[in-house]
NUGUVO-760385 format. One record per atom (N, C-alpha, C, O): residue number from 1; residue in one letter; chain; atom name; z, x, y. Coordinates in steps of 0.2 Angstrom, whole numbers, plus 5000, padded with zeros to 4 digits. Last residue first. Layout:
N
<NUM "A" "A" "CA" <Z X Y>>;
...
% end
This chain:
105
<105 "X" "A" "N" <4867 5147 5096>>;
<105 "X" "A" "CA" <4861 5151 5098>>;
<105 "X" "A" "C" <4854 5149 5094>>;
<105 "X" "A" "O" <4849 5152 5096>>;
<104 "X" "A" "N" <4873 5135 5091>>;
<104 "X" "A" "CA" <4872 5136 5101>>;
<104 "X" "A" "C" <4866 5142 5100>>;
<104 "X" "A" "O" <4861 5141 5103>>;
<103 "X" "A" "N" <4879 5140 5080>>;
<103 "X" "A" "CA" <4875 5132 5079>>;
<103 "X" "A" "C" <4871 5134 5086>>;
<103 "X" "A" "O" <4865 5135 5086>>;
<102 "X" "A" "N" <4888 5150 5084>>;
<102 "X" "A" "CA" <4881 5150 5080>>;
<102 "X" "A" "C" <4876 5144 5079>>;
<102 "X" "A" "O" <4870 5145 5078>>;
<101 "X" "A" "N" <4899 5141 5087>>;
<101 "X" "A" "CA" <4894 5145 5092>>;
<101 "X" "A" "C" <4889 5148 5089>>;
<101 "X" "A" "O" <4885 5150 5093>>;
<100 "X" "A" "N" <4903 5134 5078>>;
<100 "X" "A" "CA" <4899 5131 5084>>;
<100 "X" "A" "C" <4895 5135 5086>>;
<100 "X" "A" "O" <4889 5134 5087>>;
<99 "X" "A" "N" <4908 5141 5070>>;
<99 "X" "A" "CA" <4902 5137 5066>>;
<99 "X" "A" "C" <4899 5136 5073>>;
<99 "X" "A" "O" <4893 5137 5074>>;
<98 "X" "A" "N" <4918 5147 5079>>;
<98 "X" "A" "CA" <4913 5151 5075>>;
<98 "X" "A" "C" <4909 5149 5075>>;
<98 "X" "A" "O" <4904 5152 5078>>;
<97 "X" "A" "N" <4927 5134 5078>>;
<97 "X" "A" "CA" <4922 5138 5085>>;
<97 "X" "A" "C" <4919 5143 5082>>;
<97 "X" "A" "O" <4913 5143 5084>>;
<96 "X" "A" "N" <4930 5134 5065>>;
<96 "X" "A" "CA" <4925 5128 5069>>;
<96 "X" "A" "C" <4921 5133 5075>>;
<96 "X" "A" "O" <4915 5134 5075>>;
<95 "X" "A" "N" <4935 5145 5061>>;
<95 "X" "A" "CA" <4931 5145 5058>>;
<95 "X" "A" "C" <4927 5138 5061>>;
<95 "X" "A" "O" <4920 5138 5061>>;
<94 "X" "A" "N" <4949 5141 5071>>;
<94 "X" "A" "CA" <4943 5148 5071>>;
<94 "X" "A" "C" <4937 5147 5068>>;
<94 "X" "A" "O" <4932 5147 5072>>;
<93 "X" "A" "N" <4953 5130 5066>>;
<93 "X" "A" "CA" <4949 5132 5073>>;
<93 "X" "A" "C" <4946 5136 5074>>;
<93 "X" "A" "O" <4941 5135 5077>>;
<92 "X" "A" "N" <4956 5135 5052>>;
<92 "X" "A" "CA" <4952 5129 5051>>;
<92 "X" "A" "C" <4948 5131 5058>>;
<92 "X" "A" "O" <4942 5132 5058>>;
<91 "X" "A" "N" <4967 5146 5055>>;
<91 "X" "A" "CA" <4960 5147 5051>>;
<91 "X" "A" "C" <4956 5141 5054>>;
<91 "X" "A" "O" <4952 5143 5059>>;
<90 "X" "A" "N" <4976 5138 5061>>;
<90 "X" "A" "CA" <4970 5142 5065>>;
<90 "X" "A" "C" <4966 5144 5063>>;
<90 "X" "A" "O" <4961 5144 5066>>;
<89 "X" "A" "N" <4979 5130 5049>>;
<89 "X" "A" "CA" <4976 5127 5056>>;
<89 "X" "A" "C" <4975 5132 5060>>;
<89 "X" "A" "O" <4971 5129 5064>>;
<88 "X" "A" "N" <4985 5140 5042>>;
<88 "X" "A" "CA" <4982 5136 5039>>;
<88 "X" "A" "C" <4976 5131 5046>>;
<88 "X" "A" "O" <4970 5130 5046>>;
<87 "X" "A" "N" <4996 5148 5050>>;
<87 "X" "A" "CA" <4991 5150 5048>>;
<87 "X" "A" "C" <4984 5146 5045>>;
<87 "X" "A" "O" <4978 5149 5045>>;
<86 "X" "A" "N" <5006 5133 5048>>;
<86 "X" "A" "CA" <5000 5133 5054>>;
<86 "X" "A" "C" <4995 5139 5054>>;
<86 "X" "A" "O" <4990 5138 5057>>;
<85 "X" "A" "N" <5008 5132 5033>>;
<85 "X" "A" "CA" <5004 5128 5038>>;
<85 "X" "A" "C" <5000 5128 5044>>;
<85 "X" "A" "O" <4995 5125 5046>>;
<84 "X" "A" "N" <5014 5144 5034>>;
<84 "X" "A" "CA" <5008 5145 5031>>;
<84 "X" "A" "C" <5004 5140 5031>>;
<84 "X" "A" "O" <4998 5141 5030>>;
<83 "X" "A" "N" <5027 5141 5043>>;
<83 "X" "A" "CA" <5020 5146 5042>>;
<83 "X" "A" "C" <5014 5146 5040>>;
<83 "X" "A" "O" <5009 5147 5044>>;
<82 "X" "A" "N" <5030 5131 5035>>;
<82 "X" "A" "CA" <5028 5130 5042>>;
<82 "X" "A" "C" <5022 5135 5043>>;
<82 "X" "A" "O" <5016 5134 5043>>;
<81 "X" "A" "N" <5035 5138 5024>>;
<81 "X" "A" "CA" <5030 5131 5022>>;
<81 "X" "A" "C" <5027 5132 5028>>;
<81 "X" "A" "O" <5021 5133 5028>>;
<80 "X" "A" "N" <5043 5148 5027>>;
<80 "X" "A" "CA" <5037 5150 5025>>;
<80 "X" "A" "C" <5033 5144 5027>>;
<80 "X" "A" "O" <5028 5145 5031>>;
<79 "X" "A" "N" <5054 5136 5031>>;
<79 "X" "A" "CA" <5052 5142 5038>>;
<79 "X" "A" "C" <5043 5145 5033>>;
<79 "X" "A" "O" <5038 5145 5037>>;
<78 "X" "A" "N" <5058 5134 5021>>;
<78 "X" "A" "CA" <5056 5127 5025>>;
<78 "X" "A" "C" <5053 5133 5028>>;
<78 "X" "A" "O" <5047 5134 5026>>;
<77 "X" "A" "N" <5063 5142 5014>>;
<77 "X" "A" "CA" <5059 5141 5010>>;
<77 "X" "A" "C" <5052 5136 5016>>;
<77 "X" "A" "O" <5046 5135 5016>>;
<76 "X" "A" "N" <5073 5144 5021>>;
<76 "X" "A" "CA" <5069 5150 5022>>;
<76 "X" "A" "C" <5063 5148 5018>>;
<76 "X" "A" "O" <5058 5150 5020>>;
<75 "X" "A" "N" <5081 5132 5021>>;
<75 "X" "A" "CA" <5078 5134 5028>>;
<75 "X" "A" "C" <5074 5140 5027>>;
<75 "X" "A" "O" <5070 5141 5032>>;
<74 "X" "A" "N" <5085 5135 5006>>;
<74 "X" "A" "CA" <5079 5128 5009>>;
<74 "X" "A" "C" <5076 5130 5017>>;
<74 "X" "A" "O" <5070 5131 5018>>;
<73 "X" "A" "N" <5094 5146 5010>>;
<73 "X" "A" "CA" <5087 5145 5004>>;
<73 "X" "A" "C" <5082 5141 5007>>;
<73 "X" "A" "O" <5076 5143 5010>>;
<72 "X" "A" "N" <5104 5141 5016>>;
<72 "X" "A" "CA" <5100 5146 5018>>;
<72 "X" "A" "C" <5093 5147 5015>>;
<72 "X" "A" "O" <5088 5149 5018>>;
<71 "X" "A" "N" <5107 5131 5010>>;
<71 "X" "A" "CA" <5105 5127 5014>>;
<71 "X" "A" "C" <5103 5134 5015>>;
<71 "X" "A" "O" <5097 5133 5016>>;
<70 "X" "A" "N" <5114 5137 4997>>;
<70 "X" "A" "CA" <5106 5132 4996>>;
<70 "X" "A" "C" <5106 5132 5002>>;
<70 "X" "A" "O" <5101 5136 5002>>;
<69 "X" "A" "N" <5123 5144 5002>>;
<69 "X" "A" "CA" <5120 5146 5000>>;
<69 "X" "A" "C" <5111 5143 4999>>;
<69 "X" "A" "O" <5106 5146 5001>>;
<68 "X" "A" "N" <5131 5132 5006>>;
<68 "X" "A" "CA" <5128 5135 5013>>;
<68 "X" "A" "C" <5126 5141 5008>>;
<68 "X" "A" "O" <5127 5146 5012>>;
<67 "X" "A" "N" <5133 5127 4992>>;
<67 "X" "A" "CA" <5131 5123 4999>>;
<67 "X" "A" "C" <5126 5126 5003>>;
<67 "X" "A" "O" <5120 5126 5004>>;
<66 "X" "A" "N" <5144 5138 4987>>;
<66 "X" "A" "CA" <5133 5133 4985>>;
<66 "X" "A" "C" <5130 5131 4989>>;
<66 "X" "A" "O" <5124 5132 4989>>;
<65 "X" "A" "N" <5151 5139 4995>>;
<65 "X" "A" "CA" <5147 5143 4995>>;
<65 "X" "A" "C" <5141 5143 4989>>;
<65 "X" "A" "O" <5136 5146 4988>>;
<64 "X" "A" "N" <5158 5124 4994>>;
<64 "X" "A" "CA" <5154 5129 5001>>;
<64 "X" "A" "C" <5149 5133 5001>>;
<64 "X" "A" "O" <5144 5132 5004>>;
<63 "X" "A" "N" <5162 5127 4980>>;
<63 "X" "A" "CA" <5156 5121 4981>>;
<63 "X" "A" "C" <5153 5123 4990>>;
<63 "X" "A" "O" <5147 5123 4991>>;
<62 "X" "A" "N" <5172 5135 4979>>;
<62 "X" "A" "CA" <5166 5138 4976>>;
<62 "X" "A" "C" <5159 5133 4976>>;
<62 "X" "A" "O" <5153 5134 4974>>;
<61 "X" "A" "N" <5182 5132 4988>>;
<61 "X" "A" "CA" <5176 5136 4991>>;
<61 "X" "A" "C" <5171 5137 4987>>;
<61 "X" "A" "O" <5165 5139 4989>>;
<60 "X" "A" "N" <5183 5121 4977>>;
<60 "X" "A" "CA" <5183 5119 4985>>;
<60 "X" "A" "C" <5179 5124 4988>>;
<60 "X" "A" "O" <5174 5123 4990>>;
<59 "X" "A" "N" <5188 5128 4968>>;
<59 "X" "A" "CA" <5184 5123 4966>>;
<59 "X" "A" "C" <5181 5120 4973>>;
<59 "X" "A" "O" <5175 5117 4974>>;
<58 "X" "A" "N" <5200 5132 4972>>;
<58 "X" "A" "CA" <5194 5137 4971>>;
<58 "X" "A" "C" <5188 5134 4969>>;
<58 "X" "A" "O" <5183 5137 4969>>;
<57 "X" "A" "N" <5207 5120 4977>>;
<57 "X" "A" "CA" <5205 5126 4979>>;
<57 "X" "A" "C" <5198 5132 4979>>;
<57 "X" "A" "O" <5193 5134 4982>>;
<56 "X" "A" "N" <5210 5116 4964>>;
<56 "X" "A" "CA" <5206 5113 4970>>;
<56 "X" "A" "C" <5206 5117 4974>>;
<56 "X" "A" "O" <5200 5116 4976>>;
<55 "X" "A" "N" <5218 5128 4958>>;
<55 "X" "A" "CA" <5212 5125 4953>>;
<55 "X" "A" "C" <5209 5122 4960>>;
<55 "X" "A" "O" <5203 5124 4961>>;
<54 "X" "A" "N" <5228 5128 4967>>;
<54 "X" "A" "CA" <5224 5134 4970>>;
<54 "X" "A" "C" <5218 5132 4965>>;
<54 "X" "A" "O" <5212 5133 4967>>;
<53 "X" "A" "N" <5235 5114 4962>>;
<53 "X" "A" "CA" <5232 5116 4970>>;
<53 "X" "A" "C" <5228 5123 4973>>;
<53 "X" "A" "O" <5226 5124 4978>>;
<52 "X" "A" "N" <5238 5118 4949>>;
<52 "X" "A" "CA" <5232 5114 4951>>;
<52 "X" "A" "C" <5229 5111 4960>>;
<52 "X" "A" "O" <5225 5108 4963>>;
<51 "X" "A" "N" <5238 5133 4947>>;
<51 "X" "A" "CA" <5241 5128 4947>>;
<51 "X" "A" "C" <5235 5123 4951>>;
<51 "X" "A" "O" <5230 5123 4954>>;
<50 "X" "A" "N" <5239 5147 4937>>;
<50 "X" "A" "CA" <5234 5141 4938>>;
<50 "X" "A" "C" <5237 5137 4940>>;
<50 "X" "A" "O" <5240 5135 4935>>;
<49 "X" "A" "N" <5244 5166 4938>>;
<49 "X" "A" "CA" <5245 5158 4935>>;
<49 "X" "A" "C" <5241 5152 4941>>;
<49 "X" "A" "O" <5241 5153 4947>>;
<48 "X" "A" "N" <5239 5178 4931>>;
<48 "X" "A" "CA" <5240 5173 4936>>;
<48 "X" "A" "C" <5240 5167 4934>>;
<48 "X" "A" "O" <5238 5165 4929>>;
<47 "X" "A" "N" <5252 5190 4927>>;
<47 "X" "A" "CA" <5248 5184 4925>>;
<47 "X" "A" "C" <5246 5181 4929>>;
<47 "X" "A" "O" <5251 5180 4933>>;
<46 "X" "A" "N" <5258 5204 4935>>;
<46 "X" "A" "CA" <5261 5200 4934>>;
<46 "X" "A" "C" <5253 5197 4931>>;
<46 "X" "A" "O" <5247 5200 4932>>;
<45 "X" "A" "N" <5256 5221 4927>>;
<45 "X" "A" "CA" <5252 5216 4933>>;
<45 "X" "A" "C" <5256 5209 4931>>;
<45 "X" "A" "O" <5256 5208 4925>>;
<44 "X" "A" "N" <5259 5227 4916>>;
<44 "X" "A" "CA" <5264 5229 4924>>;
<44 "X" "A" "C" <5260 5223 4929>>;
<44 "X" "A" "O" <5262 5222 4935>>;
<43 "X" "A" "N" <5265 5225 4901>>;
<43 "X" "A" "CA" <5262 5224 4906>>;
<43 "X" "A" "C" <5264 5225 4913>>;
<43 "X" "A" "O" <5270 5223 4915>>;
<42 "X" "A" "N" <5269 5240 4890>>;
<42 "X" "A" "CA" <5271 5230 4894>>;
<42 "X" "A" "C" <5267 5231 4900>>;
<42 "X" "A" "O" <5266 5237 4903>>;
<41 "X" "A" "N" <5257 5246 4879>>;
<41 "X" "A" "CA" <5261 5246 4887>>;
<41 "X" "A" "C" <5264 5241 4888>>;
<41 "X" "A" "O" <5261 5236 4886>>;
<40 "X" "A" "N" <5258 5247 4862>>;
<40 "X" "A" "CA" <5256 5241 4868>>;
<40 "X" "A" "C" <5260 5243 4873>>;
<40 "X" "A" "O" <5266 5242 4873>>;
<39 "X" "A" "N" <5256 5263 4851>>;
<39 "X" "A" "CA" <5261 5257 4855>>;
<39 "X" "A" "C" <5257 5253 4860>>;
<39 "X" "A" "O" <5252 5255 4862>>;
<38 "X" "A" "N" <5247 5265 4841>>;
<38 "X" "A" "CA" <5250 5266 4845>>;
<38 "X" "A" "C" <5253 5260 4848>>;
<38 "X" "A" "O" <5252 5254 4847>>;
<37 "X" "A" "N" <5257 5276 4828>>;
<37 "X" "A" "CA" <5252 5272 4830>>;
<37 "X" "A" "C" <5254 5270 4835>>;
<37 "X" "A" "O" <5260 5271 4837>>;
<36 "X" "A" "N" <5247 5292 4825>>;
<36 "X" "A" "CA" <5252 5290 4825>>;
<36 "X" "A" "C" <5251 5280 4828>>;
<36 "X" "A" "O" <5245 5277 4829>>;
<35 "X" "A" "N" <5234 5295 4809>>;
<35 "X" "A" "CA" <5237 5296 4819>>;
<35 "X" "A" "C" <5242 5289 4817>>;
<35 "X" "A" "O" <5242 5285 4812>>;
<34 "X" "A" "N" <5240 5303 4795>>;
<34 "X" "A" "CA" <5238 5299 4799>>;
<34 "X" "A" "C" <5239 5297 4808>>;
<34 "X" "A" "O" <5244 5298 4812>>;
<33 "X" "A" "N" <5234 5320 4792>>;
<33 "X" "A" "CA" <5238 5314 4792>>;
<33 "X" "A" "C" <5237 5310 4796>>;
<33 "X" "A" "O" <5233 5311 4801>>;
<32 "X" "A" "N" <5226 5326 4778>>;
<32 "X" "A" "CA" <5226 5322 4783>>;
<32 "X" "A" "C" <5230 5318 4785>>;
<32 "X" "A" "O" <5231 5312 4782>>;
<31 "X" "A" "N" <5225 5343 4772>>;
<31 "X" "A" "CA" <5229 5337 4771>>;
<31 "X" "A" "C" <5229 5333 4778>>;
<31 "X" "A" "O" <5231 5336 4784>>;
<30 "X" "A" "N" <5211 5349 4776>>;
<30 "X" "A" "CA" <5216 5349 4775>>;
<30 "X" "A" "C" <5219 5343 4775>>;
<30 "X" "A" "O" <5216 5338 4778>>;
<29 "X" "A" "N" <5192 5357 4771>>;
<29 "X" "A" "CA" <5197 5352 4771>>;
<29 "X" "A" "C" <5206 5350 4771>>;
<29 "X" "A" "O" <5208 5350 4765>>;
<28 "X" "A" "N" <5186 5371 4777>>;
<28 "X" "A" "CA" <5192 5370 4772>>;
<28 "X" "A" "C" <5194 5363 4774>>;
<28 "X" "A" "O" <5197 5363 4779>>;
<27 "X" "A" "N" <5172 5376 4780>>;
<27 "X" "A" "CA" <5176 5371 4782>>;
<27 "X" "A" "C" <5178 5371 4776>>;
<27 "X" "A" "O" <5175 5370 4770>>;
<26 "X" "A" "N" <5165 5394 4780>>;
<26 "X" "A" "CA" <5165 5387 4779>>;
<26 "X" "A" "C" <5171 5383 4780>>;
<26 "X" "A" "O" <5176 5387 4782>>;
<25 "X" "A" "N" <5152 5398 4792>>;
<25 "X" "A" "CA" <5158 5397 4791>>;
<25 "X" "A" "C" <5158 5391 4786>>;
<25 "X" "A" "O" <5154 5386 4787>>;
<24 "X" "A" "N" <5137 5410 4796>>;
<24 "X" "A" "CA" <5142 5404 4792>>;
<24 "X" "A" "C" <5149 5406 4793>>;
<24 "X" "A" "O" <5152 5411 4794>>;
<23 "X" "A" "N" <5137 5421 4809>>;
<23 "X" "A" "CA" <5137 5422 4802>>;
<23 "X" "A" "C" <5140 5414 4800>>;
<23 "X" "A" "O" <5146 5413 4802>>;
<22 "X" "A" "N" <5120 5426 4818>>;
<22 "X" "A" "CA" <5125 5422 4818>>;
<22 "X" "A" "C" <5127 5423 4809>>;
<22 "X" "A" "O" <5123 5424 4805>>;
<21 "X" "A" "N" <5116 5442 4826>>;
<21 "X" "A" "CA" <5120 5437 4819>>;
<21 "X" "A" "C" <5120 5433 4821>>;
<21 "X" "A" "O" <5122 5433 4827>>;
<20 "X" "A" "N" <5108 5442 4842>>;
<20 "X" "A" "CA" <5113 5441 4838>>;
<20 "X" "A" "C" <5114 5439 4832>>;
<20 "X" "A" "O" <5113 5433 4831>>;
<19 "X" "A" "N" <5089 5448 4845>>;
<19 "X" "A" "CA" <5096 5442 4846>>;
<19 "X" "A" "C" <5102 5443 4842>>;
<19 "X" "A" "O" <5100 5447 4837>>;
<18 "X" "A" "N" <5091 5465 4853>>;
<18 "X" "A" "CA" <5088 5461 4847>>;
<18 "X" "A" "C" <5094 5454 4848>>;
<18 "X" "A" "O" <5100 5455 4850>>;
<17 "X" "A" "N" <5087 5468 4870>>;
<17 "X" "A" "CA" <5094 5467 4866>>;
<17 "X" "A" "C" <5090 5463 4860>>;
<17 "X" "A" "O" <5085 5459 4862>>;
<16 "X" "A" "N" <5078 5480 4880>>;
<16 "X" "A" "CA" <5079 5472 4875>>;
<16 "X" "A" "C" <5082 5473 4871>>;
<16 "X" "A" "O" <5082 5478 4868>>;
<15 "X" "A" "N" <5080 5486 4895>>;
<15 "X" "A" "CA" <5081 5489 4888>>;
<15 "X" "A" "C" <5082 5480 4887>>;
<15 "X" "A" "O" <5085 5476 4890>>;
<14 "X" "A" "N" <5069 5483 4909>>;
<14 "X" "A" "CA" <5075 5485 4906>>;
<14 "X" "A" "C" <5074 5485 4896>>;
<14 "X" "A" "O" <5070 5484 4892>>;
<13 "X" "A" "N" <5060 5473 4910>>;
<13 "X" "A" "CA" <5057 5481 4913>>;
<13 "X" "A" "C" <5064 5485 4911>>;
<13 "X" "A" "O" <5063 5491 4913>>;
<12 "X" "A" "N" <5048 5460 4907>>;
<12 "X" "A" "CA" <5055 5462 4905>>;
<12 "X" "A" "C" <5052 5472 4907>>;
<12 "X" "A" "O" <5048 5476 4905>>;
<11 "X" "A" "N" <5035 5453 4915>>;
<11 "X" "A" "CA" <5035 5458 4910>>;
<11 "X" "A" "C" <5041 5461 4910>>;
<11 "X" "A" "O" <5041 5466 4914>>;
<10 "X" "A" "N" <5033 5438 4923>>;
<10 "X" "A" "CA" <5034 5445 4925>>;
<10 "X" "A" "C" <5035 5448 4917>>;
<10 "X" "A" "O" <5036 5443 4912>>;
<9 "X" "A" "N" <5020 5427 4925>>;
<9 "X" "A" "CA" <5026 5429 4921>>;
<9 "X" "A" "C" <5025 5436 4923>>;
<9 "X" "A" "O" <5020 5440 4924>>;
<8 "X" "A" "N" <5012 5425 4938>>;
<8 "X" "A" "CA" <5011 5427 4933>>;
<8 "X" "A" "C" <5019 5429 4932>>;
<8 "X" "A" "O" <5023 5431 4936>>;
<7 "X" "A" "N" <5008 5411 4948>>;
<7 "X" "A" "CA" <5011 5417 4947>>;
<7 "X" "A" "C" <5011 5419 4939>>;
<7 "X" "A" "O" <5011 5415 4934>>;
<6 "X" "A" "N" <4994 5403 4955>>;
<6 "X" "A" "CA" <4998 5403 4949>>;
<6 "X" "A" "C" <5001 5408 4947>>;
<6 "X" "A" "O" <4998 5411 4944>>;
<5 "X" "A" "N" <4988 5398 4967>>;
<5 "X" "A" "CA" <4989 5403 4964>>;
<5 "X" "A" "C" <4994 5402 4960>>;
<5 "X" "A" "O" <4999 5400 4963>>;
<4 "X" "A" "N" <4977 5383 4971>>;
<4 "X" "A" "CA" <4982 5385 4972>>;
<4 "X" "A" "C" <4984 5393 4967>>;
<4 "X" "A" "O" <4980 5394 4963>>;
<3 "X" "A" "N" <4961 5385 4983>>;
<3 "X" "A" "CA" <4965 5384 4974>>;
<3 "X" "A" "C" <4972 5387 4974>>;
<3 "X" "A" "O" <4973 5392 4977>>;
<2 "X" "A" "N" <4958 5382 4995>>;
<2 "X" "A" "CA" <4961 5379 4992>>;
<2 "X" "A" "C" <4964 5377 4986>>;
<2 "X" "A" "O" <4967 5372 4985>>;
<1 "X" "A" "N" <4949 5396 4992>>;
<1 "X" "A" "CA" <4954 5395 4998>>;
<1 "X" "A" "C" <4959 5390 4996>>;
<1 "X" "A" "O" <4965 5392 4996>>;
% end
């Protein structure tokens, strides 16, 4: 009942075609001429150019977003630590009043 049924290849019920010749060719090597060459587009995007008030600049948000990068870290890092200290102190009470009340019977 729960064995699955495996269908059976069907049996071709028209006329079979024998495969095709295939017949060689051969490769005539011809005179090679050379690609042409190519040219350099002019540029369409102007250069940016670095001045030393977008250099402090970028230098300024890229120290932000270290900043409030790390401080996201340390608070997530700080949020586990707490966790896992106060799971750490229920264990401890559980396993007291446990101990107690078995010590009681």
């Amino acid at each position: 009942m729960l064995r699955p049924k495996i269908p059976t290849m069907p049996t071709p019920t028209g006329r079979v075609t024998p495969p095709a010749v295939v017949e060689t060719t051969t490769v005539v090597p011809s005179a090679q001429t050379p690609p042409p060459a190519a040219v350099a587009p002019a540029p369409t995007r102007p250069t940016v150019q670095l001045t030393p008030g977008t250099t402090l600049a970028l230098v300024g948000a890229s120290t932000a977003v270290v900043l409030v990068v790390g401080a996201v870290l340390v608070s997530m890092l700080l949020a586990v630590a707490i966790t896992a200290a106060s799971v750490a102190v229920c264990t401890v009470v559980l396993r007291s009043l446990l101990a107690s009340q078995t010590r009681r019977r």
